[in-house]
Each structure stands twice: as C-alpha cells, then as structure tokens.
C-alpha positions, 0 to 999 in steps of 0.5 A: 414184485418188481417195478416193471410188474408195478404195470400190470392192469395199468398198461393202458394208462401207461400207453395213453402217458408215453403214446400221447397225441403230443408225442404222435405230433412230434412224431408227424411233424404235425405238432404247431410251434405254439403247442411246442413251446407251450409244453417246454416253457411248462417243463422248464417251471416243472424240472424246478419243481423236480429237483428239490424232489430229486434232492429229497430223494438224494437224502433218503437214499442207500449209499449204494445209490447215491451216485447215480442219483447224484449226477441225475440232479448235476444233469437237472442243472443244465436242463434247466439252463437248456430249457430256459436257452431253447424257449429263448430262441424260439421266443419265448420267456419263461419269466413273464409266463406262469404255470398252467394248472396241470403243471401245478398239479404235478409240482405238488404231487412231488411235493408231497412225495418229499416226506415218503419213504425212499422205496415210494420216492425211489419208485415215483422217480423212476416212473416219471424218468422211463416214462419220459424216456420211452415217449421220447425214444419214440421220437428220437427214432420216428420223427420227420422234423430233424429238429424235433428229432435233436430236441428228443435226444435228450431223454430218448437217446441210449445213455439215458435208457441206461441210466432209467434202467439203473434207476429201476434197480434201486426202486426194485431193491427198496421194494424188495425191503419194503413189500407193505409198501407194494399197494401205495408204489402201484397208485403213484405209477398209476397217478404219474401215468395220469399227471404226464397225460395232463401234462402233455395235453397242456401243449393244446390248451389256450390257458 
C-alpha cells in the first residue's frame, strides 16, 4: 500500500481539510483581514510546534532521507521569521497572542508523534505537507487578491509540490518495510485531515 491509497474512504475528510471555507475565502477574496491574520498569528505558534517533530523525524531517518528532511527544517527557520515579519505588518504580535485551543490540539498531536517509529512520523509528515500544498496550490492558481495570491506561493508553488512528492517517497519506502504499521499510518492521515479542518476554522473564531 502506498501513501496516496492511505485515502481511500477518507477522501471526503481529505476534501473538507484542502477545500476549506477558508482556503475558498482566500480564494474569493471574501476572506476578512481579522480571519486572516487569526490563522497566521496561530501557524506561526504552530510551525514552533512543528519543528521540534521535524527534528525527531531527522533523527529517526534513513540516511538516504536525510537531505531532504534537512532542508525542510532550514526552510522552517525562515517561515518563522516570515510569519512573525508579515503578523507585523498587518499589525499583529505574536508575542502577546496566545494559542487557540484547535492549535494546541495539533501541537500535541505532534507531540505524541515524536516517540513513534520512522514510517508512522515519515507518513504524519507527509500528509501534513500535501495537504497544505494542495490548499494552497489552490489559491495560488485561483485567487482575485493579488496579495493572497504572493502569500500562498509559499507552499502552493511547484518547488514545493516537488519536495511533498519526495517526502511521499520516504513514507512509502518506510511503509513498504513496516506494513503492520499500515492500519495506525491510515488513523493518523485521517486525524491530520481532521486537525487542518479545525485549524482552519480557527480563522472565524472570536477566542
């Protein structure tokens, strides 16, 4: 089984994370300046949370996959510095706002995942980059908002879908090695589906 068939039966979960009201919102331009920056200053405390798995990803992998994985977490280093950057000049800080429970949720889902074996964290990894890329491709190639359109060229651009389509590859090879671990690989696709869903809803709470 590869990763990819690891969505069969959930693809309507799947659709619900990478077709979000949100993303549509961005789409549109209908998307209010307070939703957007609501979800960015809450990715920013999120990729905090996602780089110390990234890091236990790192030390659990192959050396044949080591490359990749590293210039994933240099990348992680900039994102940051561009999230905290861009909540600043839309006037937002993200020192004095905290995290919203949905974000807290994912955090420690990551969390958890730290102790698991590479194939499991290998997938997780995966999942939690297609899907971002694939919303966000989405509003790369279909927003009116010229500026939305430059913010979503982070992670909806080619050079990233390459790098998702790479990360695939591992958690496919780890699969192929580990196939008991099949059934806990499809719960946490399904459960990443589920936290983006949350996440992104985020962006219309008042919390």
């Amino acid at each position: 089984m590869s990763s990819d068939e690891l969505l069969a039966g959930l693809e309507q979960k799947w659709d619900k994370a990478v077709n979000h009201e949100f993303i549509k919102a961005c789409i549109d331009g209908s998307v209010k300046p307070e939703q957007f920056n609501r979800w960015l200053v809450q990715d920013y405390y999120y990729v905090r949370g996602f780089t110390p798995f990234a890091g236990s990803l790192l030390a659990s992998a192959p050396d044949s996959h080591l490359e990749p994985i590293v210039g994933g977490i240099a990348a992680l280093t900039d994102e940051l510095a561009w999230f905290k950057d861009t909540a600043q000049k839309r006037g937002c800080d993200v020192t004095i706002i905290g995290m919203q429970p949905a974000c807290v949720a994912y955090c420690q889902f990551l969390q958890q995942l730290h102790g698991e074996p590479y194939a499991i964290k290998a997938v997780a990894f995966w999942a939690i980059e297609a899907c971002y890329h694939q919303a966000w491709s989405s509003v790369l190639q279909n927003a009116t908002s010229a500026e939305l359109k430059e913010y979503s060229h982070r992670w909806g651009n080619p050079a990233f879908g390459e790098y998702v389509a790479v990360l695939r590859g591992h958690a496919d090879e780890a699969l192929a090695f580990t196939p008991e671990l099949l059934p806990q690989a499809r719960q946490v696709v399904e459960r990443v589906a589920d936290l983006e869903v949350d996440f992104w809803g985020m962006a219309y709470s008042e919390q």
